[in-house]
N, C-alpha and C positions, 0 to 999 in steps of 0.2 A: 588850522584844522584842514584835515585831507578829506575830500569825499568823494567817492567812488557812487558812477554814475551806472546804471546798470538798464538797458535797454533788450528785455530778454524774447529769445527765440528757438526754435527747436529746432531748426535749420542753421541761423546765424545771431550770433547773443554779442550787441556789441557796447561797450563800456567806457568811461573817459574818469580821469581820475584830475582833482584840479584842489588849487589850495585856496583857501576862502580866507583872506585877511582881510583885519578891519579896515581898509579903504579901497580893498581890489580882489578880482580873483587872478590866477595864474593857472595857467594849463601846466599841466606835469606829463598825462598820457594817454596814449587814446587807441583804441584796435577795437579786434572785436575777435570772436570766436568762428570759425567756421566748425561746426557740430558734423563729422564724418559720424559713419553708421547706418546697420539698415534698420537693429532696434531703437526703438524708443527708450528702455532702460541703458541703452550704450552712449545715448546721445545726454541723457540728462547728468549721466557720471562723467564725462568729458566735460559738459559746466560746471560742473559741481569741482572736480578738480581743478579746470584750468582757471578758474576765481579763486578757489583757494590760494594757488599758487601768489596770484598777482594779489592778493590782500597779503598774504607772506610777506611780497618783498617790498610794495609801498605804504605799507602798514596806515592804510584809511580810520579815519575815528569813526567815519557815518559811510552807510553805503544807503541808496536813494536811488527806487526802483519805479519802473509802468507801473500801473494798478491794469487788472485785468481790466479790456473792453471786450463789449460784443462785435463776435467777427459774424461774418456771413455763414460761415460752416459751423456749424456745433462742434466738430472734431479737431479742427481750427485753434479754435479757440480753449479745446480742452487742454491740447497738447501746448498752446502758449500757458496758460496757469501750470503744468506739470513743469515747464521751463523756468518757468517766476518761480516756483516752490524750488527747482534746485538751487536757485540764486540766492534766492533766501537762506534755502538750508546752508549755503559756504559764510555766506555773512555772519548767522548766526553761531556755528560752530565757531567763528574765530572771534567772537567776543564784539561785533559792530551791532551799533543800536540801528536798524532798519526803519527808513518810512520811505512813505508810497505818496505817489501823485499821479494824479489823471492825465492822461493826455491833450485834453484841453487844459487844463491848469498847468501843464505844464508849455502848448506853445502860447496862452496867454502870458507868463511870466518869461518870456526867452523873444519873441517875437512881437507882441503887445494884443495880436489877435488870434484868439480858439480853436479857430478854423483853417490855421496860415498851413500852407504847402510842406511837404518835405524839403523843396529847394527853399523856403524861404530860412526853415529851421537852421538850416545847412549855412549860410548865406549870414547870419545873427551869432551863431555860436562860432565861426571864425572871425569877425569883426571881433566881437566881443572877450573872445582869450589872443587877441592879434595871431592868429593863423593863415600862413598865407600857402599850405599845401592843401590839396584838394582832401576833402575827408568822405571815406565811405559813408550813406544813408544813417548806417544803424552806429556808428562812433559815432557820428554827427551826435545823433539821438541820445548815446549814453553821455556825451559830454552837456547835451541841456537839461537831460533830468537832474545832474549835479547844477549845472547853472541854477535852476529851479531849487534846488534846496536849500543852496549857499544861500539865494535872496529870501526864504522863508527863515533863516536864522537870523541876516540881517534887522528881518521886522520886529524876528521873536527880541533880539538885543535890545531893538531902539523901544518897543513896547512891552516887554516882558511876558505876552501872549503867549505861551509853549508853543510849540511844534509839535503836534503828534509823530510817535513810531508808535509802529508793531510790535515792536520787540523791547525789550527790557536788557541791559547792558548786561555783561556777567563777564566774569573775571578767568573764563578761560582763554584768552585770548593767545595766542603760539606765536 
């Protein structure tokens, strides 16, 4: 199974795409989006495209997003959920079943503590897909929210506990 890891922003939206077999994961891809623009509707249709593209041509089963947190700004943090809604909306136009994890849940499962650094996140998700180039911050990020999901299917396999998504699978898929 492919999952696309999606760490979204309205400045810089970055993603990691890795394959989850049953005894290991594998790195496939990893970047991120730098969002030019001075509006905000220019900036969320450049995620919205350039996600679509890359689910096109790596054709992910699951894509595995941040869940909104609270920022310091109100406006902040409006414009990150408008960013997560466009990431969402490319997923789900292409037919991938979406789920969300927290930021603490997610560097609890990728680092072992809730509270761990950006350099530690950074530092786990290259051991752990053996990467030995330096990864930008937010690729860092979109490759352990996929880390993070891959091991919550693990668990759902070994116990058959589901995994919640958002979204419900549909057979438009392109």
């Amino acid at each position: 199974m492919i999952i696309l890891g999606i760490d979204p922003g309205s400045r810089i939206t970055g993603y990691g795409l890795i394959r989850n077999l049953s005894n290991k994961i594998e790195y496939l891809h990893s970047g991120y989006i730098r969002v030019e623009g001075k509006q905000l509707p220019e900036r969320l249709g450049v995620i919205f495209s350039q996600l679509s593209d890359l689910i096109q041509q790596h054709q992910p089963e699951h894509m595995s997003i941040e869940s909104v947190f609270m920022h310091k700004n109100a406006d902040s943090a409006l414009k990150l959920g408008q960013a997560r809604g466009a990431a969402i909306c490319a997923g789900h136009y292409a037919g991938l079943e979406v789920f969300e994890y927290a930021p603490r849940e997610i560097k609890l499962t990728v680092v072992g503590q809730g509270g761990a650094e950006k350099e530690q996140v950074q530092h786990m998700v290259k051991r752990l897909l053996s990467i030995r180039e330096d990864l930008q911050s937010d690729e860092a990020d979109g490759l352990a929210i996929a880390i993070c999901h891959a091991q919550h299917q693990a668990i759902q396999h070994k116990t058959g506990i589901p995994v919640k998504s958002f979204t419900r699978r549909r057979s438009l898929r392109r």
